[in-house]
Every structure is written in structure tokens, then in C-alpha cells.
Phi, psi and omega in degrees: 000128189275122219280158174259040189254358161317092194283100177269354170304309193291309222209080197249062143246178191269109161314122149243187179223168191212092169292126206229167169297322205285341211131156157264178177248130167275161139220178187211128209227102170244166162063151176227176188125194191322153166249144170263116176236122204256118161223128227275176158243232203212112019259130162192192204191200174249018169307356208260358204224350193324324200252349196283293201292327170285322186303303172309315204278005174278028138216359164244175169254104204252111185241105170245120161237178197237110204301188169280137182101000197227163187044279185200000168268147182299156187233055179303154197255026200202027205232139183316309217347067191278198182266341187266324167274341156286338159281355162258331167312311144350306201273340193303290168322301172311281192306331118002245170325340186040036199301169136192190198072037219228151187248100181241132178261123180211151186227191182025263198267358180255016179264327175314307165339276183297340201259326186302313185278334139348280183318306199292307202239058167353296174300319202257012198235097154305283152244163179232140150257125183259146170252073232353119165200179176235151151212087180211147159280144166274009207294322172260039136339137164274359185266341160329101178290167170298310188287358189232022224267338163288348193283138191245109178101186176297306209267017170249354162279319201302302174318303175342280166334328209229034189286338175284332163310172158273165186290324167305312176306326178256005158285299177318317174312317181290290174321008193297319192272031178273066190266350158279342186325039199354156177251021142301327204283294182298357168257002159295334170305296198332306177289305154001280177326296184139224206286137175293337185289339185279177171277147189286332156338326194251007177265120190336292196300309181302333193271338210239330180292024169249197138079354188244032160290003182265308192331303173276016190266310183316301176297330156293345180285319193248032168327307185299347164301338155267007197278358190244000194254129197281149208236142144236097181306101181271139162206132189267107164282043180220031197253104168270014154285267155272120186289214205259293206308348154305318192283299188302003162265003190252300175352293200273346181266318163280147204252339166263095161234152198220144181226148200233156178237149165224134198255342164267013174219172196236222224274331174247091183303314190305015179238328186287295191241035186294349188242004147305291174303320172300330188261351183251356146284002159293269174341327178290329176283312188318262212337314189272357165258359155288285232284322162324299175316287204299330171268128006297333168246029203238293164320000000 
């Protein structure tokens, strides 16, 4: 049952679930073809992907879920929601779904996610789309203070920054440079969240986006297992979560990367530009099934 604060104009697919130990997990599996797999960051959910998704799903196969603690998947309060445990629920879902050929689209806190099951299963990973995101520890970052220098990634200093707020006070923050955003739109995060009234303190992604810098060392070490799966990089350069300099390391880490700028938006394009985005990950799959074709008929 669809809770009612849920705007189904903006967001009219069909709940499925995924009984997982932790709870269950929503998703949402439209359209069929070449498949697409969106996975959100942090605090967000997959409503984030709506219009990406209305666009897409007339010629791909569009699977978005909602990590656990997040969105319309259950939220137990006595559950890991590290990061490591969020990439075996991931994998859970494939193998679930049983994809392969598959096309992952990630933006922020999904992309360590979505890159771990890279890693793990190669072969099953065709290509990838990035939205401004990381997958490095920050731990010795130098903009770091000592108290907070474990804290792993952009959105996990922001949180940091912001334990005092409400969850509503901290959807307008991330939106802030969304200044068109309608605030229909922003209480869809909101609600999202669990009670508007707590503090982002009580929230899973803040309490749990610490201590895991070994996690993400592990995933850097064994980077090079991704380094051939051709990527295409969306970045919004007004993104003050994650900076520019995350994207020339992402430049240098794909040895195929194709990179697009948007110079006016800032960390959530897909909310900014979904018809931008949507046509040039499209484009991006043609292209890599012309190169197929042509080495299958090369062979």
C-alpha cells in the first residue's frame, strides 16, 4: 500500500518488493530492453530518478530501488547501514532480477554501491553512468578536521555539519541550489525521510556514513577490474558536495570515458536536466551496441 503522501503523478510505477533479512526493499522495474539500473545517494531515494525513468523506459529496461532505511524500503532500526551492507542488499536484487548486459547509472552514495557489484561481477556490467559522485575514502583528506576526518565522502561531511537540523531543513539544503525546485517536489524527499520533525542525527545515513574507510580502500584497491568497462560521466559543475576535482579523478581512472559538462547545474541533475540526461544516456547505449555489432561482425 502507497503511503499517502506519495504524489503518484510525479512518480505512477508499480511497487515491487524484495524480502531481504534486513526488510523489506522496494523497487521499481519499467519498460523492457537493454536494462538500466539507477541507484540513488544519500538522503534520497528513487524518486530522484522519476523523469530519467518516464523518458527512458519507452526504449530501455529501467530497475530503480530504494536502498534500505530509504524511500518506500523499510527502515528498521536495529539494522547495519553501512555501506557494505548496503552492496550485499544490491546484489541480492540482481540476482533477484537476474540482469545481465546491464547498464548502472549512479549518482553520490550509490555509485560505491553499484561499483562494488562491478567489481565483484564484471561480465555483468556492460557499461556505466556517473552523476557527480566518489568512491575513495576521504579519510586523510586535508579539509578534514580531527574530529571528523573518518567521516567517508562529501555527503557524509555535510551530514556531519548538519546533525542539528530537521529532516525538512535538510532537504532544502541539499536543494538549495535547485531554487526552482517547487516544495511539492522537496516533501517528496522529505517524507521520504521518516518524521519531518527528527533531527538528521536520527537518521541511518548519518549515524552509519562513519568508520568505513577501510571499506572503501578495499574498493580502490581492486579498481582496476573496472577500468575497461566503458563509462559515461554527467557533472553538474556547481555541485558543492562534490567537487570538480572528484571528476579529474574519475578523468584518469577510466581508460573509455566520455565526459559531458553542465555548467549551470549543480549536484542533482537528474532533477535539473532529466531530458538532457536521459537523451544522452540513451545515446550512449546506441553507440556501445554499434561497437558490439561491429567486433561480432569483425569476429
Amino acid at each position: 500500500m502507497k503511503p499517502d503522501w506519495l504524489d503518484t503523478k510525479e512518480y505512477p510505477f508499480k511497487s515491487k518488493f524484495l524480502e531481504l533479512e534486513a526488510g523489506k526493499m522496494h523497487y521499481i522495474d519499467e519498460g523492457e530492453g537493454h536494462p538500466i539500473v539507477m541507484i540513488h545517494g544519500t538522503p534520497s531515494w528513487s524518486f530522484a530518478y522519476r523523469n530519467l525513468i518516464k523518458l527512458l523506459s519507452k526504449k530501455y529496461r529501467c530497475v530503480a530501488l530504494d536502498l534500505i532505511g530509504f524511500g518506500l524500503s523499510d527502515k528498521p532500526k536495529d539494522w547495519s547501514y553501512k555501506p557494505r551492507a548496503h552492496a550485499a542488499n544490491f546484489e541480492q536484487l540482481m540476482e533477484h532480477l537476474g540482469l545481465t548486459n546491464i547498464t548502472l547509472l549512479v549518482h553520490d552514495f550509490g555509485a560505491p554501491i553499484g561499483l562494488a557489484y562491478a567489481i565483484k561481477y564484471p561480465e555483468k556490467v556492460r557499461s556505466i553512468v556517473m552523476l557527480n559522485t566518489w568512491t575513495w575514502s576521504l579519510s586523510n583528506h586535508h579539509v578534514f578536521s580531527k574530529a571528523s576526518k573518518y567521516l567517508v565522502g562529501p555527503l557524509g561531511k555535510f551530514l556531519h555539519s548538519k546533525l542539528n537540523l530537521t529532516t525538512d531543513e535538510l532537504v532544502h539544503e541539499l536543494f538549495g541550489q535547485e531554487s526552482n525546485m517547487p516544495e511539492k517536489l522537496k516533501a517528496q524527499y522529505t517524507h521520504a525521510l521518516g518524521d519531518p520533525d527528527e533531527t538528521v542525527s536520527s537518521l541511518a545515513c548519518a549515524r552509519e556514513l562513519v568508520g568505513v574507510s577501510k571499506w572503501y580502500d578495499e574498493l580502490w584497491k581492486e579498481r582496476k577490474k573496472i577500468q575497461d568497462i566503458p563509462t559515461l560521466i554527467l557533472w553538474g559543475e556547481r555541485d558543492k558536495l562534490v567537487r570538480i576535482e572528484a571528476l579529474q579523478r574519475w578523468k584518469k581512472f577510466f581508460h573509455e570515458c566520455y565526459v559531458l559538462h553542465f555548467e549551470d547545474s549543480g549536484h542533482f541533475l537528474m532533477e535539473e536536466h532529466a531530458d538532457e540526461v536521459a537523451q544522452y544516456v540513451s545515446n550512449f547505449i546506441k553507440e556501445e551496441d554499434k561497437k558490439k555489432e561491429k567486433t561480432l561482425h569483425n569476429t
